[in-house]
C-alpha positions in Angstrom: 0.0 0.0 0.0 1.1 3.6 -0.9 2.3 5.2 2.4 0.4 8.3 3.0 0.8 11.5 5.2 -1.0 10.8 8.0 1.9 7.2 8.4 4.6 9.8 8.1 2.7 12.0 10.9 2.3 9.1 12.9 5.8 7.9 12.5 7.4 11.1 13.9 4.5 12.1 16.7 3.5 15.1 14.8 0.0 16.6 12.8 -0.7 15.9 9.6 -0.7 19.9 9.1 2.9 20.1 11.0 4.2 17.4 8.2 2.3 19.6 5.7 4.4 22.7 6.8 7.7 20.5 6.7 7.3 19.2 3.1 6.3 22.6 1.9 9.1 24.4 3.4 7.5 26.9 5.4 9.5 29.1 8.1 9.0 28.7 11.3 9.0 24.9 12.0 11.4 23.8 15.1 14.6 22.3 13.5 14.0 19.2 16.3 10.7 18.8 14.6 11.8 19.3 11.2 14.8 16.6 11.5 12.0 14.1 13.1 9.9 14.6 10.1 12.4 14.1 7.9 13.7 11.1 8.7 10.2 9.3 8.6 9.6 10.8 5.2 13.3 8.7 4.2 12.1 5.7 6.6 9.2 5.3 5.1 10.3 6.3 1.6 7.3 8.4 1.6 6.7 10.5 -1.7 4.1 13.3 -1.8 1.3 13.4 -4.1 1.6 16.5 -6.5 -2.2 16.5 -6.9 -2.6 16.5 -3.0 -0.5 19.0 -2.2 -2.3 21.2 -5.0 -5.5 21.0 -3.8 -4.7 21.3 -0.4 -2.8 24.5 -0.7 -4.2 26.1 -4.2 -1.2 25.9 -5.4 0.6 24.2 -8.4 3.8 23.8 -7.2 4.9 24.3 -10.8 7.1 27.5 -12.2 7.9 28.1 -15.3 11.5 28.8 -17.1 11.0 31.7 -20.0 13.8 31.6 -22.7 14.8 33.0 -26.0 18.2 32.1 -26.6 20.3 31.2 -29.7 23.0 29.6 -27.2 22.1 26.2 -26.8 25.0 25.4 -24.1 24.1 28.8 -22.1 20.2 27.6 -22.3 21.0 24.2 -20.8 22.9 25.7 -18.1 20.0 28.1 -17.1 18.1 24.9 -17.1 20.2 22.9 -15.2 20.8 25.6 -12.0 17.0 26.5 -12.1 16.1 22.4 -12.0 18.7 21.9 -8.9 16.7 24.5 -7.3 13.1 23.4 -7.8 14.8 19.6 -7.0 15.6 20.8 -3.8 12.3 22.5 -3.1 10.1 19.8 -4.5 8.6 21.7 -7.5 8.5 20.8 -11.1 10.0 23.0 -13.8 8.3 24.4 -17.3 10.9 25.2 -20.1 9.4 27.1 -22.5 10.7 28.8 -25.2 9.4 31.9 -26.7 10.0 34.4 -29.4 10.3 38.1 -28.2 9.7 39.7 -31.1 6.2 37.9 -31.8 3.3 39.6 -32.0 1.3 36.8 -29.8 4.4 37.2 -26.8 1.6 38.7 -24.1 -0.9 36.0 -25.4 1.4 33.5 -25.4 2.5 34.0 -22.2 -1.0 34.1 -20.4 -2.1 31.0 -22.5 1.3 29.1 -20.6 -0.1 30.7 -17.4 -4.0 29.6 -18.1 -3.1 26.3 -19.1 -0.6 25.4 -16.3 -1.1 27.3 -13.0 2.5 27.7 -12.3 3.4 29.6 -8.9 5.4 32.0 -10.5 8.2 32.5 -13.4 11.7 32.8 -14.3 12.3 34.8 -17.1 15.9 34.6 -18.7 17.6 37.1 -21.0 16.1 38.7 -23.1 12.9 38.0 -22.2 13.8 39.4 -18.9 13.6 42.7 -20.8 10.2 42.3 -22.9 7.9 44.5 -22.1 5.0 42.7 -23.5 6.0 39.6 -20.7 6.7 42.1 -18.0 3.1 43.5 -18.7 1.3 40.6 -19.0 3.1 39.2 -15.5 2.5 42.6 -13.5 -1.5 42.4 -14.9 -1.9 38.8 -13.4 -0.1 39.0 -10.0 2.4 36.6 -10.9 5.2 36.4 -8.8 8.3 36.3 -11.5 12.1 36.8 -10.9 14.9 38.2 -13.9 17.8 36.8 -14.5 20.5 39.8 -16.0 17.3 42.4 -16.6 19.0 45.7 -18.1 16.0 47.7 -17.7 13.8 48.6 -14.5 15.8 47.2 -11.9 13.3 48.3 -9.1 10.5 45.6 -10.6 11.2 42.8 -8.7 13.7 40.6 -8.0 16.5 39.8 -9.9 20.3 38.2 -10.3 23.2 39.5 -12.6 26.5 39.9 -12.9 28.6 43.0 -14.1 28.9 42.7 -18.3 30.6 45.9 -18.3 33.0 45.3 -16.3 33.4 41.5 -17.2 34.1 42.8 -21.2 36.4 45.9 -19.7 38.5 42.8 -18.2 38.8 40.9 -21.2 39.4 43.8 -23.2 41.8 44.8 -20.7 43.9 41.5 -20.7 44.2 41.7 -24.6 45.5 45.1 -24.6 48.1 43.7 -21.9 49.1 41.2 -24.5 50.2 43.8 -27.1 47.1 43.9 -28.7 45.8 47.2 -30.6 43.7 46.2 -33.2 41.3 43.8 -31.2 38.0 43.5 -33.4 34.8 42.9 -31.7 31.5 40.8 -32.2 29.2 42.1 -30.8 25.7 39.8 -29.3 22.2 39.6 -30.3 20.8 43.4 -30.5 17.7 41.8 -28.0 19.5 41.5 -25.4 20.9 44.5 -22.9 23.8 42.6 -22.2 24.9 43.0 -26.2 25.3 46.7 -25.4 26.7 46.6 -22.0 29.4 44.5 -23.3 30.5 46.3 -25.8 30.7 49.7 -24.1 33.0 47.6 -21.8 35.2 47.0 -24.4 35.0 50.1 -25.5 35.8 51.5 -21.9 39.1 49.4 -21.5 40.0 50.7 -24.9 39.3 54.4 -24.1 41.2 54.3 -21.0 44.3 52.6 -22.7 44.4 55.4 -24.8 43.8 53.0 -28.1 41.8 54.4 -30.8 38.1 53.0 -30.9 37.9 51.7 -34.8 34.0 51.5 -36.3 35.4 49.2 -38.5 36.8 46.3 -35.9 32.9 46.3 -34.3 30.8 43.7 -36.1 27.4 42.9 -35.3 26.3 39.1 -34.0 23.6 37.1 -33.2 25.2 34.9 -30.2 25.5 31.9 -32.8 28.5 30.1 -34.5 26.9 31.4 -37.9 27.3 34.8 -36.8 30.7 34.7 -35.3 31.8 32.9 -38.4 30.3 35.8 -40.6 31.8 38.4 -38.5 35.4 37.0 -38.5 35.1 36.7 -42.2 34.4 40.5 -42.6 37.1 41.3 -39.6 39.7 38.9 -41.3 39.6 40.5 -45.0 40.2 44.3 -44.0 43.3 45.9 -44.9 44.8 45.6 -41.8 42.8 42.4 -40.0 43.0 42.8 -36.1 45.5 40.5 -34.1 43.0 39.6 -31.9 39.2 39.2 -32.2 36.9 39.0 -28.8 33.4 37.2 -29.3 30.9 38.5 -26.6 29.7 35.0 -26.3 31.5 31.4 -27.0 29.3 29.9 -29.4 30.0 33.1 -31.8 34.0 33.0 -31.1 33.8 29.0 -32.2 32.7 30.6 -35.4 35.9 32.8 -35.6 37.9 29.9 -34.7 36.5 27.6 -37.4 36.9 30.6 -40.1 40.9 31.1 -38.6 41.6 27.3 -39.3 39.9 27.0 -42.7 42.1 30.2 -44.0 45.2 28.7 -42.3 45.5 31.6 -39.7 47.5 29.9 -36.6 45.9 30.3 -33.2 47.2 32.0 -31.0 50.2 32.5 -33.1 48.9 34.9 -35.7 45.0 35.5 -34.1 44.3 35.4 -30.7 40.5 34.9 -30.2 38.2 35.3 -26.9 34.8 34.4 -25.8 32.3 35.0 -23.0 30.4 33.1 -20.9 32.6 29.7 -20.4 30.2 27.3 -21.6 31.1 23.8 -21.7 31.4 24.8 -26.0 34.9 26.4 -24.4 36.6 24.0 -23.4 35.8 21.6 -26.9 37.0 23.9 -29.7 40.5 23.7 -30.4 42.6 25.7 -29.0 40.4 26.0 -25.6 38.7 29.4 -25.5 40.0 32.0 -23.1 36.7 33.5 -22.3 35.1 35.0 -19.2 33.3 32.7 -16.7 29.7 33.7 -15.8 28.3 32.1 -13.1 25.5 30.8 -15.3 24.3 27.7 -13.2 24.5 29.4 -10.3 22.9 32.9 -11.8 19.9 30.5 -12.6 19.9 28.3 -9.2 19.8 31.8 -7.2 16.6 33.5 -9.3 14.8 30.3 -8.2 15.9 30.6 -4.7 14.9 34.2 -4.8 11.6 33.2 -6.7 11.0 31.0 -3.8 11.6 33.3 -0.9 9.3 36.2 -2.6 7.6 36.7 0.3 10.6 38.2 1.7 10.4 41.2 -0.2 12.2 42.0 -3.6 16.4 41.1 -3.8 18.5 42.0 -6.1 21.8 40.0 -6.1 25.1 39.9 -8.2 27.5 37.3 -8.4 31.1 37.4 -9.5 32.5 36.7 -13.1 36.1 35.6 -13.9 38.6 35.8 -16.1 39.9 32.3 -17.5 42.9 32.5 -19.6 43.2 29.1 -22.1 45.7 28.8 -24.7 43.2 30.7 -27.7 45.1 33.7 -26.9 48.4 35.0 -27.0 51.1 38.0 -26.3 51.1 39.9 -30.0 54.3 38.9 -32.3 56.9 41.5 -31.9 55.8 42.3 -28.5 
């Protein structure tokens, strides 16, 4: 026979509501009584129903994961830190993939929201930006968090890291290198973090005292396809930069596969960078030097902070590195 609550309450001297309280998380339960609870739940291998704790409580214990991203290996990691989260909780996770520029985005999203009942949502970049989404959300009292928003902070909660800064960095340890002529790809023009990375890259550039060059910016899409276009355009001026910086991995793959099929030697003759430090970095050849953002852990925190929204709104930022692989190089002659 299925072992229900009222075993587990039985098992560790408690109510059936006190168990309640323990499996949903709620504050305010003794640690003593918690532990007790616990270790009947593991005794008797007990396993809540899904549909008994959503009637009892009017809740779904569902949220849902908005995404629009071209990066399949930054998607999977937003997935993967948001699903350790919910794991931990005991909630279910919705992946669903939308398209910011569609005309049906508001629709769309209330549809998701009609059909499922999710608790609240998790929107990732840039959906974290569309107003349409942000709209709809506010209108229905949905409790939501955003993961890198670049646009009305004050909203609700949210987790990011510092772009700026993290390109300025990169930028920064080119330049160190010997690098003048450092061409730049920029992201997809949806998302904020397109822009804030390259004013960072023009920041470290400015404050080196090297000329900023129109010509050396080329616009991507955070795909190989566009990287690979870019570094085609950068590669035939008449004076090619010595080093190109990608504002994501996938699109700096794409300037690595162009570099080897024109016989450029990397780092020798082209040193090339990335962001992000997707698991894609470490595959090409050579391994990217890229920045590291805390993507797994960006995502595992909005859901903790989705979780704890009746603690007011939060706004947190975690820490980016600098992680220096053998795709760049100091400049010949320097």
């Amino acid at each position: 026979m299925r072992t229900t609550i009222k075993d587990v309450s039985i098992a560790a001297g408690v109510s059936i509501k006190t168990v309640s309280r323990v499996l949903n998380k709620e504050k305010y339960v003794k640690e003593e009584t918690r532990k007790k609870v616990e270790e009947a739940v593991a005794a008797l291998n007990f396993s809540p129903s899904l549909a008994a704790r959503t009637l009892a409580g009017r809740r779904s214990f569902q949220i849902a994961l908005l995404y629009d991203n071209h990066s399949p290996y930054y998607i999977h990691q937003i997935q993967d830190g948001v699903w350790g989260r919910c794991r931990e909780q005991g909630v279910r996770l919705l992946a669903q993939p939308t398209d910011v520029d569609s005309a049906t985005l508001a629709q769309d999203v209330g549809g998701l929201i009609d059909e499922t009942h999710v608790d609240g949502v998790i929107l990732s970049s840039p959906v974290t930006d569309a107003a349409p989404v942000l709209e709809e959300l506010e209108r229905r009292g949905i409790p939501f968090v955003r993961i890198s928003p670049g646009t009305n902070h004050a909203l609700t909660s949210s987790v990011f890291m510092d772009d700026v800064q993290a390109a300025d960095d990169m930028t920064t340890h080119l330049i160190n290198e010997g690098h003048r002529r450092i061409g730049f790809v920029v992201g997809h023009p949806n998302h904020m973090a397109s822009d804030q990375r390259l004013f960072g890259y023009r920041r470290a550039l400015d404050r080196a005292g090297v000329p900023f060059e129109p010509n050396l910016v080329r616009q991507g899409a955070f795909d190989f396809a566009s990287g690979a276009d870019a570094a085609e355009t950068l590669l035939d001026l008449p004076e090619p930069p010595s080093a190109i910086f990608a504002s994501n991995d996938d699109m700096a793959a794409g300037v690595l596969a162009v570099a080897h099929r024109r016989g450029i030697a990397v780092p020798d003759d082209l040193s090339v960078a990335g962001f992000d430090d997707t698991d894609l970095a470490q595959l090409v050849w050579p391994p990217l030097t890229t920045i590291r953002q805390p993507t797994r852990e960006l995502a595992y925190t909005a859901a903790s902070l989705l979780f704890a929204m009746g603690d007011g709104v939060e706004h947190r930022r975690l820490q980016h590195d600098l992680v220096v692989r053998s795709s760049t190089a100091r400049r010949k002659g320097r």
